[in-house]
C-alpha positions as CSV (number, residue, x, y, z in Angstrom):
1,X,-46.9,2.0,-21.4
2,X,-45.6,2.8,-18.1
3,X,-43.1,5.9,-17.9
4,X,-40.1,5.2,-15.5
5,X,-39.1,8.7,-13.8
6,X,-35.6,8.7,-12.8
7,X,-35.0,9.5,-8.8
8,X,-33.2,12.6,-8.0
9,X,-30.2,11.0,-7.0
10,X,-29.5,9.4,-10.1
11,X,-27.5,11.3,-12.7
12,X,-30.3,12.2,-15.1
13,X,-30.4,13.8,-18.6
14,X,-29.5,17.4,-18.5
15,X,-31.9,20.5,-18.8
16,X,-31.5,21.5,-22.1
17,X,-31.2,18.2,-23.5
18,X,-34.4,16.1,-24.8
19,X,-34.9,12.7,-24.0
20,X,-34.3,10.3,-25.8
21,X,-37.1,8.4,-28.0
22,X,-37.7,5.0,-27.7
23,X,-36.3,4.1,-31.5
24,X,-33.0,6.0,-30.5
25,X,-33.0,3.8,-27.2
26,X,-33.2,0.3,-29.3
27,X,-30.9,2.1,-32.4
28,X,-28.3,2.6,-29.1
29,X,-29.2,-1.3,-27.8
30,X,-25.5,-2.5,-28.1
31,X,-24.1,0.6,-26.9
32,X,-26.4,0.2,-23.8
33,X,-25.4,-3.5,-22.9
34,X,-22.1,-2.9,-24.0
35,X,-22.3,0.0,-20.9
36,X,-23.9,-2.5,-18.9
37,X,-21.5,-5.3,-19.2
38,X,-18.8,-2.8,-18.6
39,X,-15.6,-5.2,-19.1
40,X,-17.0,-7.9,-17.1
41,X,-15.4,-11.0,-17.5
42,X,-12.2,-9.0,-18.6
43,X,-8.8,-8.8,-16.5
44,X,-9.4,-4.7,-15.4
45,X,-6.9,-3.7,-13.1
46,X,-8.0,-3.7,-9.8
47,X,-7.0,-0.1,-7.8
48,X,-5.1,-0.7,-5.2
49,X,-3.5,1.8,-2.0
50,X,-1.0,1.9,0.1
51,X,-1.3,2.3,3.9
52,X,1.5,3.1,5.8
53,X,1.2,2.5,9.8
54,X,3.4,5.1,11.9
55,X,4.1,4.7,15.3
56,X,5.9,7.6,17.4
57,X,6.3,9.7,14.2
58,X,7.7,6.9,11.8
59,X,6.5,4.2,9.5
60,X,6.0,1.2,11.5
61,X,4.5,-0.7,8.6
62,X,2.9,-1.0,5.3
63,X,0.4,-2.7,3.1
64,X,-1.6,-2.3,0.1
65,X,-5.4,-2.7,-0.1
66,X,-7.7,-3.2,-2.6
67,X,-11.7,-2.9,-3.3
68,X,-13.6,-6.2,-2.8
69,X,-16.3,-7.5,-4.2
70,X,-19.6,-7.6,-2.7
71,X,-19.4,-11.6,-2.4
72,X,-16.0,-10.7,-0.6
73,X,-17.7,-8.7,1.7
74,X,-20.9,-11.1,2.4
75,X,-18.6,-13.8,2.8
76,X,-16.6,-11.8,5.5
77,X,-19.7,-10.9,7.2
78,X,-21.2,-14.3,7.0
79,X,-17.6,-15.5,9.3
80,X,-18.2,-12.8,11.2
81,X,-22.0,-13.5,12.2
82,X,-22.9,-17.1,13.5
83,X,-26.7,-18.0,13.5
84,X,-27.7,-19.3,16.7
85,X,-28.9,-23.1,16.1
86,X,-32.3,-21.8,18.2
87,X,-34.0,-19.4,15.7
88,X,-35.2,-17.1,18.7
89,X,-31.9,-15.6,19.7
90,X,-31.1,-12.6,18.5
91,X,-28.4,-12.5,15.8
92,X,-25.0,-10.9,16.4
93,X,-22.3,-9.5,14.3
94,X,-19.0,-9.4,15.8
95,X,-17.7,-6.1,14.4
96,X,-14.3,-6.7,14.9
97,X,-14.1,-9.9,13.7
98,X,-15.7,-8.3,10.0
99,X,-13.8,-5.3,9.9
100,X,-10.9,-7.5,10.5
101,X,-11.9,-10.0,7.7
102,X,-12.6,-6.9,5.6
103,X,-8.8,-5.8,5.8
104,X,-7.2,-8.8,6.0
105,X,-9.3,-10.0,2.5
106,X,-8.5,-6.7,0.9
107,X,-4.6,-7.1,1.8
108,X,-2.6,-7.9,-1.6
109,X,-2.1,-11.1,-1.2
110,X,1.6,-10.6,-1.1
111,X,1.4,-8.1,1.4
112,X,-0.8,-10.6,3.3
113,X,1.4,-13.1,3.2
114,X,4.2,-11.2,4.7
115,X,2.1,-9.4,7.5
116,X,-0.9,-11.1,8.7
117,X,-0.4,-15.1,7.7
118,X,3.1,-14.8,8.8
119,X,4.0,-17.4,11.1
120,X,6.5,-15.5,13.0
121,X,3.9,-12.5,13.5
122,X,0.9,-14.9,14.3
123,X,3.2,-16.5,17.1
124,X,4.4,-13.0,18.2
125,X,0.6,-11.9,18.9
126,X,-0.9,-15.4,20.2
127,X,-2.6,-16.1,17.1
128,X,-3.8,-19.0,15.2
129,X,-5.2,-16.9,12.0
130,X,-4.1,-13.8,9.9
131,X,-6.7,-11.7,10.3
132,X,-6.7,-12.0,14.4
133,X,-3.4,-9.8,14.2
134,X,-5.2,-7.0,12.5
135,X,-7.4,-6.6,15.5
136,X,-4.4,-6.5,17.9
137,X,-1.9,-4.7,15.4
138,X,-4.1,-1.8,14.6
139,X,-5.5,1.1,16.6
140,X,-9.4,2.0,16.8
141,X,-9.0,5.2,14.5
142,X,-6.7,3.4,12.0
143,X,-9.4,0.1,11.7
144,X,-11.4,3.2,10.9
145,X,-9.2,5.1,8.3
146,X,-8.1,1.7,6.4
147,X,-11.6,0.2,5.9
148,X,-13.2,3.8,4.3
149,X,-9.8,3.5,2.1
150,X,-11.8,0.0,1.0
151,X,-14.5,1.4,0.6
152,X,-13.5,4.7,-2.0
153,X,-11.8,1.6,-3.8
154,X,-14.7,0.0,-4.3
155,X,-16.4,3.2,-5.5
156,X,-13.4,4.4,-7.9
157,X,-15.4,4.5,-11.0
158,X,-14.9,7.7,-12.5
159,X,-19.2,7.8,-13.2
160,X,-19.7,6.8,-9.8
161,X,-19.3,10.8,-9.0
162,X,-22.3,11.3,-11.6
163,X,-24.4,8.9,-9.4
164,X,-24.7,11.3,-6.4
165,X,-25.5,14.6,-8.5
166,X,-29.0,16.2,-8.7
C-alpha cells in the first residue's frame, strides 16, 4: 500500500498528535463524508457585502455582492472569451467584459435589478445589457476592490484559513 504524504500547504495533523490508523479512518467513514458533503444540497446562506461607491467624498451608490460559484465564474469567462472559428488564432479574453460579468453575476439580484438592468440607467449610459454599465460606472481601482471582495466571499469558510498554514 501506497502512503499519501500530505503537501506543506495543506493543514496537516499537528506535532504532537499521532496519525490516525486506518481502522480509526473507516470507524470515522460517516464522519468523513458527512465533512465532505458539507451541507451540499442544503439552503446555506450565502455571505453577502455591501459596496458602497463614493464620489467627491459621498456615497454615490450601493450594492451587495455575493461569492459565485465556480460554474458562475466559467460561464462568465466563457461570454467573455469567443473562440475564433479558425483554430490557429490565438484566443483572447476580454478582461473587461469578465470582470464585468463577474460583478454584474455576483450583484443580488435585487440590487441588480435596480442598478445595472435598469432601463433608465442602461439608456442613460448607451447600453443594451446590465453589465455594460459596470464598465462605464466604475473606476479602474474600484473594478479592482469589488472583484477581490468576490473573491474573500467565495473563500469565507472559516477552515479555509487552516488550508494555507504549514
Amino acid at each position: 500500500m501506497t502512503e499519501y504524504t500530505t503537501p506543506a500547504y495543506l493543514s496537516q495533523d499537528e506535532p504532537d498528535e499521532k496519525p490516525m490508523t486506518q481502522d480509526e479512518i473507516l470507524m470515522d467513514e460517516a464522519d468523513l463524508l458527512a465533512g465532505l458533503l458539507g451541507d451540499a444540497g442544503s439552503d446555506r446562506e450565502i455571505p453577502t457585502r455591501m459596496i458602497r461607491i463614493k464620489r467627491k467624498g459621498k456615497v454615490a451608490y450601493q450594492f451587495s455582492v455575493r461569492a459565485l460559484s465556480p460554474e458562475e465564474n466559467h460561464a462568465c469567462w466563457k461570454k467573455a472569451t469567443p473562440i475564433p472559428k479558425d483554430r490557429k488564432k490565438e484566443v483572447r479574453t476580454n478582461t473587461l467584459m469578465f470582470q464585468s460579468l463577474l460583478i454584474y453575476t455576483a450583484t443580488v439580484d435585487e440590487d441588480r435589478k435596480k442598478l445595472w438592468d435598469n432601463p433608465k440607467a442602461q439608456e442613460g449610459f448607451g447600453v443594451l445589457q446590465g453589465w455594460e454599465i459596470i464598465g462605464k460606472a466604475l473606476h479602474a481601482g474600484e473594478y479592482t476592490a469589488v472583484i477581490e471582495i468576490i473573491d474573500e466571499l467565495g473563500e469565507s469558510s472559516e477552515d479555509m484559513s487552516e488550508l494555507g498554514k504549514n
